[in-house]
C-alpha positions as CSV (number, residue, x, y, z in Angstrom):
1,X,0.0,0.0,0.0
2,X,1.2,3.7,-0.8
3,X,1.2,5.4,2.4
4,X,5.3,5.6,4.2
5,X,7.2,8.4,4.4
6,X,10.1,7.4,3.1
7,X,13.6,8.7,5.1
8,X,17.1,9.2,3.3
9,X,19.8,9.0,6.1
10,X,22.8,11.5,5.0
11,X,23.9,10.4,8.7
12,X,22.4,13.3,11.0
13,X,22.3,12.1,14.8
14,X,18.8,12.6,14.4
15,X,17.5,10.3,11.6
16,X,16.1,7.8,13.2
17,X,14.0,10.8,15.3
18,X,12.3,11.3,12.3
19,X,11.1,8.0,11.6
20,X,9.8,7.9,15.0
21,X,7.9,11.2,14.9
22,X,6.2,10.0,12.2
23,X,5.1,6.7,14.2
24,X,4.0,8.7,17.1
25,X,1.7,10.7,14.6
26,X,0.5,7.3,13.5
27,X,2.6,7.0,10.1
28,X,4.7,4.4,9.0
29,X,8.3,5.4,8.1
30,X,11.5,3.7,6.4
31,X,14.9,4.3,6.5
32,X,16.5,4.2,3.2
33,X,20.2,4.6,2.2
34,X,20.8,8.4,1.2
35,X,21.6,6.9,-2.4
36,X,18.9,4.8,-2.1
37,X,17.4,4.5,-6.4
38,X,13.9,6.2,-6.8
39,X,12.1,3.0,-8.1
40,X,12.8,1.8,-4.6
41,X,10.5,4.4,-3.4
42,X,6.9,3.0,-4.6
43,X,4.9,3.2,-1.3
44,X,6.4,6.6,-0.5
45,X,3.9,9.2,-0.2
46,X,6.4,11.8,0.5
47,X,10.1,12.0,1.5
48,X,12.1,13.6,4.2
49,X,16.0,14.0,3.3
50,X,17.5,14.3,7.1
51,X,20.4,16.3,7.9
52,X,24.4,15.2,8.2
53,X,27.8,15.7,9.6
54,X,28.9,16.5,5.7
55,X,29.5,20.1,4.5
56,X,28.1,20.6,1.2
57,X,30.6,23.3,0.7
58,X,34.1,21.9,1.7
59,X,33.7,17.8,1.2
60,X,32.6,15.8,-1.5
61,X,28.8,15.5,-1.8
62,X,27.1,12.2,-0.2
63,X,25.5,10.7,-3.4
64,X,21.8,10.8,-4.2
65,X,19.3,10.0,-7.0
66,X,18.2,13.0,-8.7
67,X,15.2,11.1,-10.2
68,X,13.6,10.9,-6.4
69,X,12.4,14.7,-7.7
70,X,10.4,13.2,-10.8
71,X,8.6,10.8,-8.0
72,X,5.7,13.8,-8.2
73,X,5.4,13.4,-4.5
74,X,6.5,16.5,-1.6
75,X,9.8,16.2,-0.6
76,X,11.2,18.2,2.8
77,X,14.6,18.9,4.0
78,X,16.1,19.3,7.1
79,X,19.8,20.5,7.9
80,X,21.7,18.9,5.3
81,X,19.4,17.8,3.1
82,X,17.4,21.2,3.2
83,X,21.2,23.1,2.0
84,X,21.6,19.7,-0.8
85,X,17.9,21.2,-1.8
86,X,19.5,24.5,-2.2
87,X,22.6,23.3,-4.0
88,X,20.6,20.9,-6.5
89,X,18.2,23.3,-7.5
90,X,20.7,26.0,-8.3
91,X,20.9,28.4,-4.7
92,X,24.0,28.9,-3.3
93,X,25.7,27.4,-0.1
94,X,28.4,28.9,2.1
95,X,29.8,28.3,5.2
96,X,30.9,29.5,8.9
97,X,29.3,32.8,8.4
98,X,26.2,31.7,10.7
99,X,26.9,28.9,13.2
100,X,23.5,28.4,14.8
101,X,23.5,25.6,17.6
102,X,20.9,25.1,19.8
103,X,17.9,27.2,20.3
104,X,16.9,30.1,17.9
105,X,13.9,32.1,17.4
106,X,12.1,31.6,13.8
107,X,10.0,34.3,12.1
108,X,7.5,32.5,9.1
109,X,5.5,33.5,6.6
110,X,2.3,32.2,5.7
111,X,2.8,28.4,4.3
112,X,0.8,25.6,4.3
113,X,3.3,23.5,6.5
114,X,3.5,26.2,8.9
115,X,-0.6,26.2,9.2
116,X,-1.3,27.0,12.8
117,X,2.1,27.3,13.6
118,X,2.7,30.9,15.7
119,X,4.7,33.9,13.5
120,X,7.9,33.5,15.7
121,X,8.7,30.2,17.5
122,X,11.6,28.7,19.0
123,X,13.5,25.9,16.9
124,X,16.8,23.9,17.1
125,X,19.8,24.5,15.2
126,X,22.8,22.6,15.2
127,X,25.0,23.7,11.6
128,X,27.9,25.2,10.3
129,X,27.0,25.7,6.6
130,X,24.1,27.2,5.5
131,X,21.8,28.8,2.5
132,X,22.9,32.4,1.6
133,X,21.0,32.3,-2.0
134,X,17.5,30.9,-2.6
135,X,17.5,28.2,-5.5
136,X,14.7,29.4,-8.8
137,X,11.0,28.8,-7.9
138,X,11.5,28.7,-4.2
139,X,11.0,31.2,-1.8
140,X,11.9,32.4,1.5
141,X,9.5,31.0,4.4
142,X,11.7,31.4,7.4
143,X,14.4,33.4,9.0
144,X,16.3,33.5,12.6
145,X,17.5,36.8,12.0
146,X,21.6,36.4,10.6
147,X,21.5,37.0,7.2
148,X,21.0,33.0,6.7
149,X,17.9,31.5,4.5
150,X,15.7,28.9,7.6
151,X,13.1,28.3,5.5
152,X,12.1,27.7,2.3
153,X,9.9,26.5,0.0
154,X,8.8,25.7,-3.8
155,X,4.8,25.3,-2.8
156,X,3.9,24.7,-6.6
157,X,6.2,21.4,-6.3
158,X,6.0,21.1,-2.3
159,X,9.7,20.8,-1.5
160,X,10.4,22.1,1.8
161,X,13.5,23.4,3.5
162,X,14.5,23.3,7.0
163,X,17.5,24.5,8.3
164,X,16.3,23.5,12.1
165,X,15.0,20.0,13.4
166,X,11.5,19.7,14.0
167,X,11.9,16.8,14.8
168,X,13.6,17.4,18.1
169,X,11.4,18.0,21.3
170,X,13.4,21.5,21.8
171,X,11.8,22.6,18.3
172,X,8.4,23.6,20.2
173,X,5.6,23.5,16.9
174,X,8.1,20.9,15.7
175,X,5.0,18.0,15.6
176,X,3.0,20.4,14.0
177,X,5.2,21.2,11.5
178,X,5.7,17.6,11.1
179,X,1.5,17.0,11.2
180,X,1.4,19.4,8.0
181,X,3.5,17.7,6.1
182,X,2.3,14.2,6.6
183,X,-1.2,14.7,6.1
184,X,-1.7,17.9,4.6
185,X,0.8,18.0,1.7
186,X,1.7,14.4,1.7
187,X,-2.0,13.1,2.3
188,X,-1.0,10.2,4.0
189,X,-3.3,8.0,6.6
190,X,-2.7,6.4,9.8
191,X,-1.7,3.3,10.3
192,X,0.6,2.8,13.0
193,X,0.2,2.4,16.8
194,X,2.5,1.7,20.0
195,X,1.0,-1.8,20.7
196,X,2.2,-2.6,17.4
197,X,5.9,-1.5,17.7
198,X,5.7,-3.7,21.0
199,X,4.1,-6.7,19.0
200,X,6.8,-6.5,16.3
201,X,9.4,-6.7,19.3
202,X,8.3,-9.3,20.5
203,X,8.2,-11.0,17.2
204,X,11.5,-10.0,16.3
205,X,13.0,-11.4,19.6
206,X,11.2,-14.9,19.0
207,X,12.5,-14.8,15.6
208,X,16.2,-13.8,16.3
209,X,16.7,-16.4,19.4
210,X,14.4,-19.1,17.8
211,X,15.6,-21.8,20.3
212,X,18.9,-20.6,22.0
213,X,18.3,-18.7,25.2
214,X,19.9,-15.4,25.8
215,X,22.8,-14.5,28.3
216,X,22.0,-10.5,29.5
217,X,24.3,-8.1,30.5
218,X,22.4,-6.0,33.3
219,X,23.7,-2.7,34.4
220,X,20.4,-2.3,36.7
221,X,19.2,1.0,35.1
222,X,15.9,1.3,33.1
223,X,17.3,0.2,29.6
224,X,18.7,-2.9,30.8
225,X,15.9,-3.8,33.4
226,X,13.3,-3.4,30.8
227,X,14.8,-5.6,28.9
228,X,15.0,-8.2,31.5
229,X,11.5,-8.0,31.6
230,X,10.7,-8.0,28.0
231,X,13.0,-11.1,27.6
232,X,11.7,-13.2,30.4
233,X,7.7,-12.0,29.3
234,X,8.6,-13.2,25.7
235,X,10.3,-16.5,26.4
236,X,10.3,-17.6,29.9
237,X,12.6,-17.1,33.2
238,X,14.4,-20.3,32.2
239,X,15.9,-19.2,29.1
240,X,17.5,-16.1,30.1
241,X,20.4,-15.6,31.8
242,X,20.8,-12.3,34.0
243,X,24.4,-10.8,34.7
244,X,25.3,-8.1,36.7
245,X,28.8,-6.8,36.6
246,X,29.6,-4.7,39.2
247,X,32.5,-2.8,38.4
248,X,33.5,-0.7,41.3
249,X,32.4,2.3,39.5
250,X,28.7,2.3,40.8
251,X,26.9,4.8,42.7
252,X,26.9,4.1,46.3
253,X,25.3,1.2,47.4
254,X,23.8,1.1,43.4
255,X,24.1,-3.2,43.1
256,X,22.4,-4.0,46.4
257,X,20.2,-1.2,45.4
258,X,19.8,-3.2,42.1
259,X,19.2,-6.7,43.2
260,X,16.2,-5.3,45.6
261,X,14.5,-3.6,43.2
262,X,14.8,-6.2,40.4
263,X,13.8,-8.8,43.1
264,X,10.6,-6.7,44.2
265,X,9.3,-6.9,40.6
266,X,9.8,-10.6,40.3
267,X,13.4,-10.5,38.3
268,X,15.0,-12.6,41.1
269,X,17.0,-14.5,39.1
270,X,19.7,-12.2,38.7
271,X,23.3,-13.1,39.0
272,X,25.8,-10.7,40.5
273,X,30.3,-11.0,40.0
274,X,32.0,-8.1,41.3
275,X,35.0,-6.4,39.1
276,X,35.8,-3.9,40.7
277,X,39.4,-5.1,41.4
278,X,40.1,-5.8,37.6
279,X,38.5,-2.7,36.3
280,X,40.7,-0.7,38.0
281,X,43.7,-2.5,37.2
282,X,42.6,-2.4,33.5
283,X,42.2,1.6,34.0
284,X,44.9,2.2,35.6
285,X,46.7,5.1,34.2
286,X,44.4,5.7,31.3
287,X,43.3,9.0,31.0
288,X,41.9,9.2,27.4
289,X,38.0,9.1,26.9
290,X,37.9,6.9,24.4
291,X,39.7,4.9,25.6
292,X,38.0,4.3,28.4
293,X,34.9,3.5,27.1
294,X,36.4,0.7,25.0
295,X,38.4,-1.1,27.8
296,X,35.8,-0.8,30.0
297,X,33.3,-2.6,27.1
298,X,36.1,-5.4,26.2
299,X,35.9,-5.9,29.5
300,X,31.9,-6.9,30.1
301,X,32.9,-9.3,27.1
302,X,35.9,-10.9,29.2
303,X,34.0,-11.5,32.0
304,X,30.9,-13.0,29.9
305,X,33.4,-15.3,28.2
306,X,34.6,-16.8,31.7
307,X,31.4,-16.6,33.3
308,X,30.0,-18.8,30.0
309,X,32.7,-21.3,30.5
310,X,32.8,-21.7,34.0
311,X,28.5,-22.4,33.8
312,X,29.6,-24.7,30.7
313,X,27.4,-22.0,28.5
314,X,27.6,-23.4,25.0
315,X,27.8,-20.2,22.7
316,X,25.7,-22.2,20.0
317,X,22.9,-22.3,22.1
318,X,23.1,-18.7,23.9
319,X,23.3,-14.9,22.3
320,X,24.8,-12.4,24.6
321,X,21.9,-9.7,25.3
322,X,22.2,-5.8,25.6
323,X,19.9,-2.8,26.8
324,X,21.2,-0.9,23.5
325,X,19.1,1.9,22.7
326,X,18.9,3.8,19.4
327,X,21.1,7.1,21.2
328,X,24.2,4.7,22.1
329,X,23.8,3.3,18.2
330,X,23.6,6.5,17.1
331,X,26.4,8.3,18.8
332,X,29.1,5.5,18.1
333,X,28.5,6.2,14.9
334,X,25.9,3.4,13.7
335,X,24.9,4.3,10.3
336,X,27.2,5.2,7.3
337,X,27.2,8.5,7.1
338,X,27.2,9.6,10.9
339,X,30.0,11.1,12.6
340,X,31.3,9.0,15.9
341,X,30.4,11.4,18.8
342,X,31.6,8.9,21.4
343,X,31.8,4.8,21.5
344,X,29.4,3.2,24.4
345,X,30.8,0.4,26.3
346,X,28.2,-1.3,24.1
347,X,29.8,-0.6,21.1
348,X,33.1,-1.3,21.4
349,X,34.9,-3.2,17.7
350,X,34.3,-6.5,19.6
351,X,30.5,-6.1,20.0
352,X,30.5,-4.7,16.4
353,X,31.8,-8.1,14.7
354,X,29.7,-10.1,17.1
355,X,26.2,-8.3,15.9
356,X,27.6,-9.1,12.3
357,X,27.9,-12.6,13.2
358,X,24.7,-12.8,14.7
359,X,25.5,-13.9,18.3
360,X,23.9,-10.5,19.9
361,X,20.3,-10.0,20.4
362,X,19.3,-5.8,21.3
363,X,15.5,-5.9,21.5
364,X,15.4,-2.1,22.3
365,X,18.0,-0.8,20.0
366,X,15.8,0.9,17.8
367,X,14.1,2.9,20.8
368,X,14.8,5.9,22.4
369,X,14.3,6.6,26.7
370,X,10.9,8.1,26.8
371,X,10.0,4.6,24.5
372,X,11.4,2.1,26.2
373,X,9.6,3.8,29.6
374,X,6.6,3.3,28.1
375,X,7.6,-0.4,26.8
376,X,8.5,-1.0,30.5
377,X,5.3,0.7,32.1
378,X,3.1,-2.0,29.7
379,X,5.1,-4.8,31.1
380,X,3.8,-3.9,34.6
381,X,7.0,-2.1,35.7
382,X,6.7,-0.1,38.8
383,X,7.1,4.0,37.9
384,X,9.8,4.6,40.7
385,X,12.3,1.9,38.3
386,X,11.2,3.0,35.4
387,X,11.7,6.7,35.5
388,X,15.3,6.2,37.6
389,X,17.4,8.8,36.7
390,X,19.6,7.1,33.9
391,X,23.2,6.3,34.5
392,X,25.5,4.7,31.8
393,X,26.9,1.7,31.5
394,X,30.5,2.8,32.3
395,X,29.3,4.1,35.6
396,X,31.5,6.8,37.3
397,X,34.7,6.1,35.5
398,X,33.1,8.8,32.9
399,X,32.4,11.3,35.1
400,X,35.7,10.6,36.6
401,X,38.1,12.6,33.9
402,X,41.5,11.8,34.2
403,X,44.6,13.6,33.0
404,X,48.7,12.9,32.8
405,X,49.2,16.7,33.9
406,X,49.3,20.1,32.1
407,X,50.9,23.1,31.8
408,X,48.4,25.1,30.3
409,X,46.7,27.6,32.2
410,X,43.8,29.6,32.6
411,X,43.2,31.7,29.7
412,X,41.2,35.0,29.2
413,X,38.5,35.8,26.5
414,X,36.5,39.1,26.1
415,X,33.1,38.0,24.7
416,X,30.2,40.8,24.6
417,X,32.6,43.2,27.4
418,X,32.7,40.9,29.5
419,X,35.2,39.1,31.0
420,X,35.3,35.1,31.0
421,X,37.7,32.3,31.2
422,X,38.8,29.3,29.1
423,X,39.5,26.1,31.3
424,X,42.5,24.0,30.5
425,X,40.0,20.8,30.5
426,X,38.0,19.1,27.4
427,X,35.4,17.3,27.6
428,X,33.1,15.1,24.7
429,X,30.3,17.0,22.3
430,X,28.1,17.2,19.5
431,X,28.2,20.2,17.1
432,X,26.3,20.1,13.7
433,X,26.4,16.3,13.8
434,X,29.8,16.0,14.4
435,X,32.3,15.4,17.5
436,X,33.9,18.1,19.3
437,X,36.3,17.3,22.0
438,X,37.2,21.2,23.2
439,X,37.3,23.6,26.2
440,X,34.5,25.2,28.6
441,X,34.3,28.8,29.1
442,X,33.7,29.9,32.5
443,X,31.5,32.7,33.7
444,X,32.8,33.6,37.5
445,X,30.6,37.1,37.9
446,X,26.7,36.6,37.9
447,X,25.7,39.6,39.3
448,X,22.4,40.3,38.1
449,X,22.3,37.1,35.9
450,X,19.0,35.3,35.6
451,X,18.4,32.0,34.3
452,X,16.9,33.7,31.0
453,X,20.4,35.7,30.7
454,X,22.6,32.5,31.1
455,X,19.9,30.7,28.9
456,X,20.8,33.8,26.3
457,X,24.4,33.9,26.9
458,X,25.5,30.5,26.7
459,X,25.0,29.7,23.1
460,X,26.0,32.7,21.8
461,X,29.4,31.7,23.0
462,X,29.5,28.3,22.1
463,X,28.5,29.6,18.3
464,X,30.9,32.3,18.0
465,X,33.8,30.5,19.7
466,X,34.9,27.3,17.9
467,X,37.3,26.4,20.6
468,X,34.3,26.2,23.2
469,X,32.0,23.4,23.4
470,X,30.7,23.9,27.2
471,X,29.4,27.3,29.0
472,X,30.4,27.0,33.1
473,X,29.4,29.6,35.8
474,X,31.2,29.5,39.1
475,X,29.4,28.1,41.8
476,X,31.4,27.7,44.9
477,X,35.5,28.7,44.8
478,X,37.5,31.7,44.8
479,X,37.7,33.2,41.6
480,X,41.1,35.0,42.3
481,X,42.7,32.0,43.0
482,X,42.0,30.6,39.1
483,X,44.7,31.9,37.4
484,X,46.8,30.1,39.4
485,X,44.9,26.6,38.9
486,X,45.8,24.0,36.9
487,X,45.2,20.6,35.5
488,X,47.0,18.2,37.4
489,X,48.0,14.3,37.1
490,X,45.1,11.8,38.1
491,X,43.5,8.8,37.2
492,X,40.3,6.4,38.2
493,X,41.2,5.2,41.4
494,X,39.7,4.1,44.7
495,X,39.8,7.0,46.4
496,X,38.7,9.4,43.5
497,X,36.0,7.1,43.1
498,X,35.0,7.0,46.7
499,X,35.1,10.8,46.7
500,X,32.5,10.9,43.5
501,X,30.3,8.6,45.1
502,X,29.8,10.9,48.4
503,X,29.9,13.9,46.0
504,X,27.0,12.1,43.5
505,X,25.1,10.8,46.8
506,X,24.9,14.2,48.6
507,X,23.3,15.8,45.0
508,X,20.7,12.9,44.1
509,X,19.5,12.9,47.8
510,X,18.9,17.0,47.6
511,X,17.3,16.5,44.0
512,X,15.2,13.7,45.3
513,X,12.0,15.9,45.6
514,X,9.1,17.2,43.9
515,X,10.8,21.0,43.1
516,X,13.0,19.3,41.1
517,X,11.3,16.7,39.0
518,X,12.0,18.8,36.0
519,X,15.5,17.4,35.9
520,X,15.7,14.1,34.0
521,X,19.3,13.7,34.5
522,X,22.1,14.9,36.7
523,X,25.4,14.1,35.8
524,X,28.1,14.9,38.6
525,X,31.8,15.3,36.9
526,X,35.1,15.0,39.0
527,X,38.0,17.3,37.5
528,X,41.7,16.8,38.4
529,X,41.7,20.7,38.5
530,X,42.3,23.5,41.0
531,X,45.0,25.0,43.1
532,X,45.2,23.4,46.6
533,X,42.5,20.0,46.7
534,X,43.7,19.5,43.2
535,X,39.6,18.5,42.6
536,X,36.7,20.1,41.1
537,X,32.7,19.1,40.7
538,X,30.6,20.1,38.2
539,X,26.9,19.9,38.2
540,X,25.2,18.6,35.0
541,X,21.3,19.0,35.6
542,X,19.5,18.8,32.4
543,X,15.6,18.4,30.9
544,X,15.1,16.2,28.2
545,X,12.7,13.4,26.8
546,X,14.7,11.6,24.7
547,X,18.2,12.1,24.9
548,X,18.8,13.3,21.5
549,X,18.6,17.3,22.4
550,X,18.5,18.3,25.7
551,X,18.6,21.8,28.1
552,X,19.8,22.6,30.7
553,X,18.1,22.4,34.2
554,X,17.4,25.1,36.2
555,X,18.3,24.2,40.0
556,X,15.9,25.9,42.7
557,X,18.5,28.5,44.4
558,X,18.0,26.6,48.2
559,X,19.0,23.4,46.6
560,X,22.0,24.6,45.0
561,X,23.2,26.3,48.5
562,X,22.4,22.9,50.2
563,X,24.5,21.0,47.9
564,X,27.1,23.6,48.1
565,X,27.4,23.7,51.7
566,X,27.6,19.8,52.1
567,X,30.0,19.4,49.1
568,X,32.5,22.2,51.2
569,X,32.5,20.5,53.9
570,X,34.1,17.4,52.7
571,X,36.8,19.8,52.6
572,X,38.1,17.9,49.4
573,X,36.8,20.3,46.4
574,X,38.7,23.6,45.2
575,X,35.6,24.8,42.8
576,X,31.9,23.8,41.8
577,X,30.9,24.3,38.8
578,X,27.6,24.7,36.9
579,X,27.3,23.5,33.3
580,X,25.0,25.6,31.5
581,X,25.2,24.1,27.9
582,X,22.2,22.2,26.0
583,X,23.2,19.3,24.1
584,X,24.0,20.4,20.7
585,X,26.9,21.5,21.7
586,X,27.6,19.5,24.9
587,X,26.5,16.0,24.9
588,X,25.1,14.6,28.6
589,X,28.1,13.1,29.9
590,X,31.3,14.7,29.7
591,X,33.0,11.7,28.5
């Protein structure tokens, strides 16, 4: 039957988004290859072309079949594929004049896919390139204001131009926009729903195991508990295997914590080995991110291998199981044409030939949090589990950053008048679908700041400087004393990790209450920086409902003091820190 919407992936971090906005509007979607021939696209009653880590103007262009504009069917752009719009039809392209990440204020013009949408709204950007010159027959629909084309559109051959994501939940008429297009221009009809995307799980997990049984890796947050559940629901407590790994890297008292909860809901068959005594020989002296990650995930695969052996676990007859979700795909660089932001532990080379070989089973990989919450609240999930705070896989040895020592210092930057600081620490992000691995600025005076100011503030830097990936203010410190700060040797060890764990207790126990259930996550970072401790905190609380775009969280003013006071009077910090950035161009974690 003719009714998809048909997605070409040019390898934005947000592809897949797309195909699931389109489910939650009740629309099935494909994924297609950005090169994908036309003929291939029979059932399509329109097409989205999705955005990309590429620059039109200074690599090669990704490949595409121009015949997919004889289909007769409306075609919209976003990002990428709304400049490759401009550049095929004969507009012009440029780039770095208008860096745009992060939140930006859109001013339409009458257009039928901006019906009911209001004349200035608030969308997300995340680009480098952009569309200085309209291409013939199209015209301008939508502008943020620098001298850059947001919108456009040919209505008598409905092609549409973004350069923003609606599809992200920071883009705020972003469904809307999305609603137009489906059914208005495109004409297309429902038929998709949430209890089927569960029923074709299920089916696929019956399919993939057939009769093997499946060995699961559980960390104990939601992803993997969910699919604890799902796993047992769908073939039966005696065919899957439940491993828990504690590394030494949890929060405090997280595996007892674990086993509890998972035993409360009837997952009592959980198994539990404790690492922490070869992780940290494994880390030892390691300081690099990325490294990291990939030692602690060839690690998980050690231990399985032993534990398999030891229980005589025949690999013929058992696939090693993962909580993957579609963000930790996505990030690693999962499809062609993405850009690796960061490898999960559950992504590591190892795992990658395994999934080619067929010997791992991810029956949530194509989902996304606020998805698999909902998958887990159908299975009969108590709320309290399923809306935990998230924590990854890698545990504290990512919010742990190590270094081998530094001489660089503090250095000064006059943005706006003002005064602010460039710390001699990186840290992991995301900027117009491509990794950054760059410096904070820090903020020290707020007099007369306001959320909304910071709010302001914060991405103007982060778009003007390309050497600036984060936006700090000063919480607790002396400011005089950070010229004189520096980054000094550490690595993951006992203590430092001891020291997080009081540090990450003290906020989740002050967050832990109903003026602060805006905050969906709340990273707490250790920094081998300062000038006597030789340690700094920052605070990471941010709002988000699917991981793929996120803001920051606002903290009510007594709970910040509260954590503040207790924090200082471990006596063990020099400086706290508040990170202030929305993810583009910070991702969640640091690492």
């Amino acid at each position: 039957m003719k009714n998809e919407i048909a997605i070409l992936d040019f390898g934005s971090q947000y592809t897949h988004l797309i195909a699931r906005r389109i489910r939650e509007l009740g629309v099935i979607s494909h994924i297609y290859p950005n090169n994908v021939p036309a003929k291939k696209l029979i059932n399509a009653v329109g097409i989205i072309l999705s955005g990309g880590p590429r620059s039109i103007v200074n690599q090669p262009k990704l490949a595409y079949d121009p015949k997919i504009f004889e289909l007769n069917i409306p075609i919209l752009g976003h990002c990428y594929g709304h400049q490759l719009l401009a550049d095929h039809f004969g507009g012009k392209v440029i780039s770095g004049k208008a860096r745009e990440y992060g939140l930006a204020k859109l001013k339409i013009v009458v257009s039928p896919i901006f019906e009911n949408v209001k004349p200035i709204t608030n969308v997300w950007m995340s680009h480098g390139d952009h569309v200085d010159q309209l291409p013939s027959g199209f015209k301008q629909i939508g502008t943020t204001g620098n001298d850059s084309i947001a919108a456009m559109a040919n209505e008598q051959q409905k092609i549409y131009g973004f350069q923003f994501h609606p599809e992200v939940h920071h883009t705020e008429q972003g469904k809307i926009i999305l609603a137009n297009f489906v059914f208005n221009i495109c004409k297309a009809t429902k038929n998709w729903t949430t209890e089927k995307m569960l029923q074709e799980i299920q089916t696929n997990i019956k399919k993939q195991v057939g009769n093997k049984n499946v060995f699961l890796l559980i960390s104990g947050g939601v992803d993997s508990t969910v699919c604890f559940a799902l796993l047992e629901k769908t073939l039966g407590k005696n065919r899957v295997y439940g491993l828990h790994v504690d590394h030494g890297m949890m929060r405090l008292n997280e595996t007892n914590l674990v086993k509890k909860s998972l035993a409360k809901i009837g997952l009592t068959d959980l198994h539990i080995y404790n690492a922490e005594s070869e992780y940290l020989a494994a880390l030892k002296n390691i300081y690099e991110p990325e490294e990291k990650r990939k030692i602690i995930g060839n690690l998980f695969l050690d231990i399985t291998d032993r534990i398999m052996k030891d229980k005589k676990l025949s690999r013929k007859n058992w696939l090693i199981g993962q909580g993957t979700i579609y963000p930790d795909t996505i990030e690693s660089g999962g499809t062609k044409n993405a850009d690796k932001i960061k490898t999960h532990h559950n992504r590591v080379p190892r795992i990658l030939q395994m999934i080619k070989q067929r010997k791992i089973i991810e029956p949530i990989k194509e989902l996304y949090k606020d998805e698999v919450r909902q998958i887990g609240l159908k299975l009969g999930l108590p709320k309290n589990l399923v809306f935990r705070h998230p924590f990854p896989g890698p545990g504290l040895a990512i919010r742990c950053l190590c270094s081998p020592g530094s001489n660089n210092t503090v250095k000064k930057l006059i943005f706006q008048s003002s005064n602010l600081l460039i710390l001699p620490i990186r840290s992991v992000g995301v900027q117009g679908d491509e990794r950054s691995y760059a410096h904070p600025a820090l903020i020290t005076n707020l007099k007369n700041s306001s959320w909304e100011k910071l709010a302001q503030i914060s991405p103007q830097i982060t778009n003007s400087q390309k050497e600036i990936n984060r936006v700090l203010f000063l919480m607790h410190g002396d400011p005089k004393n950070l010229v004189n700060s520096k980054l000094v040797r550490a690595y993951i060890t006992k203590n430092r990790l001891d020291l997080l764990r009081k540090i990450d207790d003290i906020v989740n126990k002050n967050i832990n209450n109903s003026a602060c259930k805006h905050i969906w996550q709340m990273p707490v970072v250790l920094v081998p920086f300062g000038h006597n401790h030789g340690e700094s905190i920052v605070l990471r609380p941010v709002e988000s409902e699917e991981a793929m775009t996120v803001s920051f969280a606002k903290l009510p003013k007594a709970v910040g003091q509260k954590i503040v006071r207790e924090i200082k009077a471990l006596n063990a910090i020099d400086y706290i820190f508040y990170d202030i950035t929305n993810k583009p161009p910070g991702t969640i974690e640091w690492e």
